[in-house]
C-alpha positions as CSV (number, residue, x, y, z in Angstrom):
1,X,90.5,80.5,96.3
2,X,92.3,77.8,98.1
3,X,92.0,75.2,94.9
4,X,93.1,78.2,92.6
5,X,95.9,78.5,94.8
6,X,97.2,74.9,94.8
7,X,96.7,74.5,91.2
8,X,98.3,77.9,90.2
9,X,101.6,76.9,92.6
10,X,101.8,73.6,91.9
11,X,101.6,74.6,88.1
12,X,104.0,76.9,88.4
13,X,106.8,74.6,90.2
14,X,106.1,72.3,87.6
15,X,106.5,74.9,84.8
16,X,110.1,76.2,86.1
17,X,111.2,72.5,87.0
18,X,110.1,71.8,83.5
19,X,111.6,74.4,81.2
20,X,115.0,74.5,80.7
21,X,114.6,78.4,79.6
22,X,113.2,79.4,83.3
23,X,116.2,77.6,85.4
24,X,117.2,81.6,86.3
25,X,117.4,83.0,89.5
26,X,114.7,85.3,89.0
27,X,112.5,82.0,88.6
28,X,113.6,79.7,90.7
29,X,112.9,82.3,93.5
30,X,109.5,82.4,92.3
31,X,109.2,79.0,92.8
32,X,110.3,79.3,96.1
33,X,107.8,81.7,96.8
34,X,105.0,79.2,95.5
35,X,106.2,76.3,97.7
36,X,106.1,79.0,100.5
37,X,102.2,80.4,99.1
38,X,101.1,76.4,99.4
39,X,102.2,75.8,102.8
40,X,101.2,79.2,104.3
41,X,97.7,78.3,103.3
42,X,97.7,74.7,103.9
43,X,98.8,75.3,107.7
44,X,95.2,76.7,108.2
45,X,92.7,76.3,105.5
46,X,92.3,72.6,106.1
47,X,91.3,73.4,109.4
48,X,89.3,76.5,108.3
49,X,86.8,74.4,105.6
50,X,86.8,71.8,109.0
51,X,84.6,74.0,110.8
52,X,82.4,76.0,108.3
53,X,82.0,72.0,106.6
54,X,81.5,69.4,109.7
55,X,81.4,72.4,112.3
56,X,84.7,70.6,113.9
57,X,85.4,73.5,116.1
58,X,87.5,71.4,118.3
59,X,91.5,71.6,118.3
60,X,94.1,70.2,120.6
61,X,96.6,72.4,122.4
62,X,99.9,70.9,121.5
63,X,98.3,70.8,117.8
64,X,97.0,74.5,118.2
65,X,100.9,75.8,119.1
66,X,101.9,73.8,116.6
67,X,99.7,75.4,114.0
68,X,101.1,78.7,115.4
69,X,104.8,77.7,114.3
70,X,103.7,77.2,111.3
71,X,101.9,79.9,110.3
72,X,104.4,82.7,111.6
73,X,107.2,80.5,110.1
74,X,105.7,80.9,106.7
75,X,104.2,84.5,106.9
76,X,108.0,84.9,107.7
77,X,109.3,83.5,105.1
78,X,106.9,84.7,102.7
79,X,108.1,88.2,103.7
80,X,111.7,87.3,103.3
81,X,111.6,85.8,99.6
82,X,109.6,88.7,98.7
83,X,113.1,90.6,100.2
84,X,115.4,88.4,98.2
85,X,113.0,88.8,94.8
86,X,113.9,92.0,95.2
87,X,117.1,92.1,95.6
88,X,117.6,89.6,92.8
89,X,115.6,92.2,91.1
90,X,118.2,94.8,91.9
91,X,121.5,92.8,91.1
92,X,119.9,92.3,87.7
93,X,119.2,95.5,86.5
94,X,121.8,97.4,88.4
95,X,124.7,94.5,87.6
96,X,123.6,92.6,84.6
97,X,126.9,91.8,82.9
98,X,127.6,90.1,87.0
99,X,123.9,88.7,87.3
100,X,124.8,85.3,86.7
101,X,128.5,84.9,89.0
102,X,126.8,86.9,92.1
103,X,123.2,85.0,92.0
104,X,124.8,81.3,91.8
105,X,122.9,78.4,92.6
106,X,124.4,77.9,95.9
107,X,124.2,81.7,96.7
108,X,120.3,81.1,96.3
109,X,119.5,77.8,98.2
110,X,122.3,79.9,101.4
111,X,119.6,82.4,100.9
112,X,116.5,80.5,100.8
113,X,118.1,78.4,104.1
114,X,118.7,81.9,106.0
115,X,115.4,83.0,105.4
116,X,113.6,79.7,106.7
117,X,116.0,79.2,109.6
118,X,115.3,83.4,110.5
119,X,111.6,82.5,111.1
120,X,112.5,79.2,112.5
121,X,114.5,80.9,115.2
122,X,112.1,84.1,115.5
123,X,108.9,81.9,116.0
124,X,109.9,79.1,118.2
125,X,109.8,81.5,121.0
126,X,105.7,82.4,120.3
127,X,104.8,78.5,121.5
128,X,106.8,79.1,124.6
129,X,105.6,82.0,125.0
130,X,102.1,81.4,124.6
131,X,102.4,78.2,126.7
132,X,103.3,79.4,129.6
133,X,100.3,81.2,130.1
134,X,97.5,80.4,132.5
135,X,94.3,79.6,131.0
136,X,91.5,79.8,133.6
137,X,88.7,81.9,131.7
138,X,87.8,79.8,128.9
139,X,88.9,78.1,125.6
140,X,87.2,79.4,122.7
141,X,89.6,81.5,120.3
142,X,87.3,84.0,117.8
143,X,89.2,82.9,115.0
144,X,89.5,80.1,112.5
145,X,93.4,79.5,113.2
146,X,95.6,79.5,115.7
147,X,97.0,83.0,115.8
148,X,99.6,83.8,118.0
149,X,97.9,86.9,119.6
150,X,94.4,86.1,119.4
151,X,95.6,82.5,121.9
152,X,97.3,84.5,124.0
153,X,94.3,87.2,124.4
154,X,92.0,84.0,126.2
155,X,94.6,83.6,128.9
156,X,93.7,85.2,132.2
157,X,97.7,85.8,132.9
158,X,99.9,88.8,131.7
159,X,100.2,88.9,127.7
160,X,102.5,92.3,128.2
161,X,105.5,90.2,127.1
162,X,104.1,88.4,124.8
163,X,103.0,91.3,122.9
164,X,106.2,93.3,123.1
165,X,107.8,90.4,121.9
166,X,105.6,89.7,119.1
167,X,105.7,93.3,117.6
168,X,109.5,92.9,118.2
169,X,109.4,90.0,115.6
170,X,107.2,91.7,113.3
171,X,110.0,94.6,113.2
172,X,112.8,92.2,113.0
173,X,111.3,90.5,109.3
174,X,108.7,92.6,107.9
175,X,110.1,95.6,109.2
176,X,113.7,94.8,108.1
177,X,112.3,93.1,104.9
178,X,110.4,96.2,103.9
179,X,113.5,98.5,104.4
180,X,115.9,96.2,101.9
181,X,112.7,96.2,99.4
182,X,112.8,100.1,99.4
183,X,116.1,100.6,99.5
184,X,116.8,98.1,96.4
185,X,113.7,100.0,94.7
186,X,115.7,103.4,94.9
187,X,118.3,101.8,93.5
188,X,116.4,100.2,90.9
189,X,114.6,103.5,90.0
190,X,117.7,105.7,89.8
191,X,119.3,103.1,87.6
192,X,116.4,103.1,85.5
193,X,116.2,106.7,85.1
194,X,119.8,107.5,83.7
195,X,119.2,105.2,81.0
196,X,119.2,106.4,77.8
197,X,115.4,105.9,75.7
198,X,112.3,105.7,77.5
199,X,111.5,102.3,75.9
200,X,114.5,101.2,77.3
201,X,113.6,102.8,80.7
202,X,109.8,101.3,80.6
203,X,111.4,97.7,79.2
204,X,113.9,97.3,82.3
205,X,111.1,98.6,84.8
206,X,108.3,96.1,83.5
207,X,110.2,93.2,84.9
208,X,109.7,94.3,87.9
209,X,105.7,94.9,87.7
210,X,104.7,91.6,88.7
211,X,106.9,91.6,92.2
212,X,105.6,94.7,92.9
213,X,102.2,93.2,92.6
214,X,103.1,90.3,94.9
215,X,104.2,93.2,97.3
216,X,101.3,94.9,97.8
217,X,99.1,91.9,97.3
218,X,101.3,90.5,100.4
219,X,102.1,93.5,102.4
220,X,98.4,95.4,102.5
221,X,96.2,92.4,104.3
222,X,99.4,91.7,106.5
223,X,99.1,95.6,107.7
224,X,95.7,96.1,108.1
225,X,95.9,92.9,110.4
226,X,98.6,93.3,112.1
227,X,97.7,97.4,113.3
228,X,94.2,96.7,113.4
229,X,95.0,93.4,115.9
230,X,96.9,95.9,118.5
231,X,95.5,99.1,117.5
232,X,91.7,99.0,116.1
233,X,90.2,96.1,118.3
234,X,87.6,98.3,120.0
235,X,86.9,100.2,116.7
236,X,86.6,97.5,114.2
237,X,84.2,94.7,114.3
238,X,85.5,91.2,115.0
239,X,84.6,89.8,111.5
240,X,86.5,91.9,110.0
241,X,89.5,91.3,111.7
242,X,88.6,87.0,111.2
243,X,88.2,87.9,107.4
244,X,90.8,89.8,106.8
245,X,93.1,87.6,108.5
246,X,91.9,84.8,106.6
247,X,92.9,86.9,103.2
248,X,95.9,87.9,104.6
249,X,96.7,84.0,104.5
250,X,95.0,83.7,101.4
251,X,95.2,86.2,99.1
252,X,99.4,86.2,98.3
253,X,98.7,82.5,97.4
254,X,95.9,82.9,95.6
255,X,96.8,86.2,93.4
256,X,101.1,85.5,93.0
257,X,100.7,82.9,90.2
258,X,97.8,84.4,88.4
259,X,100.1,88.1,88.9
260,X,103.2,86.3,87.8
261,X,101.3,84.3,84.8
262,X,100.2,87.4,82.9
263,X,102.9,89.7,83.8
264,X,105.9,87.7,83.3
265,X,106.7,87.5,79.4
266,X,108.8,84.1,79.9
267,X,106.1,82.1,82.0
268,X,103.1,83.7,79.9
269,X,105.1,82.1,77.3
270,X,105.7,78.8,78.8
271,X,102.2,78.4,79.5
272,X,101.3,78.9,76.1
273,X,103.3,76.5,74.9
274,X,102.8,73.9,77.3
275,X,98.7,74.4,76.7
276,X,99.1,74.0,72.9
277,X,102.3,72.1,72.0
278,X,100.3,69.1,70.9
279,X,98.8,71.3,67.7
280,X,101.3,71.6,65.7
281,X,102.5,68.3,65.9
282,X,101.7,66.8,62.2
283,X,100.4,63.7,63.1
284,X,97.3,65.8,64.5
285,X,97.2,67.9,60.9
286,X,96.7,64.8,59.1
């Protein structure tokens, strides 16, 4: 899953840097979301395939907090360029004679910068946080990552505010990411319905297929680990949490370039063309 991953969003960069014809908003967001996919799995799977490999269950302190960043940074951001694929989604179908003067090039990278410096700001607090705590009753996490809870859970100190504080965060992006994905989705589907044909209708909703994909594909895992962390622990068995939070890391990366490659008319394409532009050339016919 991990090599499909790099190779699909490293592929897909490469396509929309490429191809003149996919330097659109709607695309260079989706790049932006595959730059996002390959460091969201590369802050932890390197480290994952060290212990299951060489059984290098060892990791440093400093280095653990600072794998913590990371990961929140990017689960973060991963949320929040799903939000602004959607609302590109909505400017386009809702204001598509605007499309082009509202989503400008500088309006986008503004965007992209918010959305990084948002989970930045959100996250630095978790090392601190986490830091501060007194660790007298051992150091073995049960998990293959640094996560920011399951650190904080081996301390023998007070994790109350760390807790509170962490759900607080998990409100502030996924919950506030969430809301502006439904909210441009009702606009999207009572735009969609007072067209006039229902080819028309199904045309303008198919472009949104694939995001909706990456959605669900990002927002299920994230869920189920996130409830299940504060709400299931006694219910649940540990694996299941380990695995699933390993998918929830791996799956979005994984899936969102295969999703976007077969439901995306332009890149399906793109990648057609790119795979077979050497047979027509005539120098191969003769």
């Amino acid at each position: 899953m991990y090599s499909i991953a790099l190779t699909g969003n490293f592929g897909l960069m490469y396509l929309i840097y490429t191809e003149e014809s996919l330097h659109r908003p709607m695309h260079i967001f989706l790049a932006l979301l595959s730059f996002t996919d390959v460091l969201m799995c590369t802050s932890t799977l390197p480290n994952t395939l060290c212990i299951f490999w060489f059984n290098l269950k060892v990791i440093d302190f400093k280095a653990c907090l600072a794998q913590m960043f990371f990961v929140h940074t990017f689960t973060g951001m991963e949320s929040g360029v799903l939000m602004l694929m959607a609302l590109d989604r909505y400017v386009a179908i809702c204001y598509p004679l605007r499309y082009a003067t509202i989503l400008t090039n500088v309006v986008i990278a503004k965007a992209g910068l918010l959305t990084f410096f948002r989970g930045v700001m959100l996250v630095i607090p978790f090392t601190f946080l986490t830091k501060r705590l007194p660790y007298c009753r051992g150091n073995v996490i049960p998990h293959t990552y640094c996560d920011h809870m399951s650190v904080a859970k081996i301390s023998c100190g007070n994790v109350q505010v760390n807790a509170i504080y962490g759900l607080m965060v998990a409100l502030l992006i996924g919950g506030f990411d969430i809301l502006c994905i439904t909210i441009s989705y009702t606009m999207i589907l009572r735009a969609v319905v007072n067209l006039s044909s229902a080819d028309a209708r199904q045309k303008t909703f198919s472009t949104c297929t694939a995001h909706i994909c990456a959605i669900v594909i990002t927002y299920v895992p994230a869920f189920f680990t996130f409830f299940t962390h504060r709400f299931g622990r006694h219910t649940i068995p540990p694996h299941i949490h380990i695995i699933m939070a390993n998918l929830y890391l791996l799956m979005p990366p994984t899936m969102n370039p295969i999703v976007y490659g077969v439901k995306t008319k332009q890149i399906r394409e793109c990648v057609i063309r790119f795979l077979f532009k050497g047979k027509d050339n005539p120098s191969h016919n003769s």
